[in-house]
TORBA-57009 format. One line per field, with one value per residue (C-alpha): residue number from 1; x negated, y negated, z negated; residue in one letter. Coordinates in Angstrom, 3 decimals. Example, Ala and Ser with C-alpha at 12.3 -4.5 7.8 and 13.67 -1.06 7.14 Angstrom:
seq [1; 2]
c1 [-12.300; -13.670]
c2 [4.500; 1.060]
c3 [-7.800; -7.140]
type [A; S]
//
This chain:
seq [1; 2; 3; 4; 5; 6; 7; 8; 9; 10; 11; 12; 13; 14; 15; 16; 17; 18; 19; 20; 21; 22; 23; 24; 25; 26; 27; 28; 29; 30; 31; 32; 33; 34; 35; 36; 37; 38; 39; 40; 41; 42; 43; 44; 45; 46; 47; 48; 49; 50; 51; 52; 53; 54; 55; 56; 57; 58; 59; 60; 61; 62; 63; 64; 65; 66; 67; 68; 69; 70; 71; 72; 73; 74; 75; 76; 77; 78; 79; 80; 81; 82; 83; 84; 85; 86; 87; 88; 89; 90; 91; 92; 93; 94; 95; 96; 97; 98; 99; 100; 101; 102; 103; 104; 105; 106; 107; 108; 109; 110; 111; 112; 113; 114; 115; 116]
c1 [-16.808; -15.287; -12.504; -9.937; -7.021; -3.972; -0.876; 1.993; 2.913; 1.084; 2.833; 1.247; 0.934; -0.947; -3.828; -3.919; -4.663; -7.141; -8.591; -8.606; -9.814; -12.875; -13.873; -13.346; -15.623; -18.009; -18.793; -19.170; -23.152; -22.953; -22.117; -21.041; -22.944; -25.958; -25.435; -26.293; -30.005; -29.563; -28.792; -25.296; -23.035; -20.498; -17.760; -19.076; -18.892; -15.314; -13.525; -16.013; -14.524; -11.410; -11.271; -12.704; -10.287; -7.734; -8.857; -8.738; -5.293; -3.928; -5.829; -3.316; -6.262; -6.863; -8.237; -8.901; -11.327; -13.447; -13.115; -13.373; -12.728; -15.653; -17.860; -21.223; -24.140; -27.021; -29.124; -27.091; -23.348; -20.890; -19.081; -16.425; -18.191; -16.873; -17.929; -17.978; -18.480; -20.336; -17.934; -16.696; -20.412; -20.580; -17.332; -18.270; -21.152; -19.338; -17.066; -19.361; -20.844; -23.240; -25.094; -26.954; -30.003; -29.147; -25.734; -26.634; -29.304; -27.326; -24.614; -26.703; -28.306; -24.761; -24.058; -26.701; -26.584; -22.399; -23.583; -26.017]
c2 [18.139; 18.467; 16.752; 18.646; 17.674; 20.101; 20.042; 22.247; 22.940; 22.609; 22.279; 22.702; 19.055; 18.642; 21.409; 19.843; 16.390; 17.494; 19.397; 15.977; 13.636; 16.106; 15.981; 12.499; 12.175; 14.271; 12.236; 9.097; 8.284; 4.759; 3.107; -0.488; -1.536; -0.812; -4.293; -5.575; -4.857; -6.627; -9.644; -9.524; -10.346; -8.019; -10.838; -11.074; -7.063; -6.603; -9.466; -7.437; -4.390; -5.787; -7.096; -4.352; -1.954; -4.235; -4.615; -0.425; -0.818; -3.299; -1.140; 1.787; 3.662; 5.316; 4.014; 6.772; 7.854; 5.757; 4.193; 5.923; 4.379; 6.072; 5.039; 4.227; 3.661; 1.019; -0.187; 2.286; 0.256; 1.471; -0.270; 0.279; 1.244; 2.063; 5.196; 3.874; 6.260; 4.354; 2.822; 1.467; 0.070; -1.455; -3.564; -4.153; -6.009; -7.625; -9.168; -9.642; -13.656; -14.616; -16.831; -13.617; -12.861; -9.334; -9.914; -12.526; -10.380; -7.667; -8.785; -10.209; -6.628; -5.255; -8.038; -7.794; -4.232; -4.682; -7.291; -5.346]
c3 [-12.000; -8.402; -7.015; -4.863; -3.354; -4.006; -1.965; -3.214; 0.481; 4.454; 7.778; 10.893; 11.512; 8.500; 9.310; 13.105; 11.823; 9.302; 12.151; 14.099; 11.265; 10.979; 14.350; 14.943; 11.965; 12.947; 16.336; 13.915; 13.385; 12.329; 9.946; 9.180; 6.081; 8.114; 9.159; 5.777; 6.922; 10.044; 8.820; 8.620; 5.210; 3.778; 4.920; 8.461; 8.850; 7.490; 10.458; 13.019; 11.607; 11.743; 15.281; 16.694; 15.224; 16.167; 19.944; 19.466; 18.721; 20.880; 24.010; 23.249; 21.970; 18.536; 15.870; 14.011; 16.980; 16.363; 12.654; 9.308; 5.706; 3.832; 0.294; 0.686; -2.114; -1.294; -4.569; -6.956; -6.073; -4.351; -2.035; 0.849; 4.467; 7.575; 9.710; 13.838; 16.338; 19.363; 20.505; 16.939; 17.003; 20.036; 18.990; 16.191; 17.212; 20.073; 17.334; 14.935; 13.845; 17.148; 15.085; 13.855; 15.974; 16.210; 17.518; 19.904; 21.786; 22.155; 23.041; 25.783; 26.404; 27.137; 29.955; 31.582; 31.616; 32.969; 35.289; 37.190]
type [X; X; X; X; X; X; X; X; X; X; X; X; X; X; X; X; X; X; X; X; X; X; X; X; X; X; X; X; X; X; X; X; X; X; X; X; X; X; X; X; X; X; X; X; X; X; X; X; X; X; X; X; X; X; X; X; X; X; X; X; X; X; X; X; X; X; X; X; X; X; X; X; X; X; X; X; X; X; X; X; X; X; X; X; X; X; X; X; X; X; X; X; X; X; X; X; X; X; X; X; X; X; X; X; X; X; X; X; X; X; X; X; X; X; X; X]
//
């Protein structure tokens, strides 16, 4: 059985941010419970998701650029994920728990990279 969404009417606005969600989306090739295999727990990934969407935010940018609410399946469960486009990943990271290897070294990576 398919599920479709059915709205009785469509305005312009409506087909132009479609139009944007999909594209956004489409530039979006991480995503955030692929940190589970890094080391990272499901807690720890939702406050880096969180800060890094809200350091989005509070830079005037949007979100929705680089963030995506999506379902993901990993040992037959589903659970809640988050799509990042690059960017979305590199914050993510940057606000993720430093006490995980992972984080710690790349974070590292990136300033000496910005330092140079």
């Amino acid at each position: 059985m398919e599920i479709s969404i059915y709205k009785n009417t469509f305005s312009p606005t409506d087909a132009i941010e479609n139009f944007l969600d999909f594209y956004y989306s489409s530039k979006m090739c991480y995503l955030a419970g692929d940190l589970l295999s890094k080391g990272l727990t499901p807690d720890q990934i939702s406050d880096a998701v969180l800060n890094a969407m809200k350091a989005v935010s509070s830079s005037g940018n949007d979100v929705r650029e680089h963030f995506m609410l999506v379902f993901s399946q990993r040992n037959n469960e589903m659970f809640k994920d988050c799509k990042l486009s690059k960017m979305g990943y590199a914050l993510v990271l940057l606000n993720a728990d430093v006490e995980v290897s992972l984080v710690g070294k790349w974070q590292i990576k990136v300033l000496e990279k910005f330092l140079d």
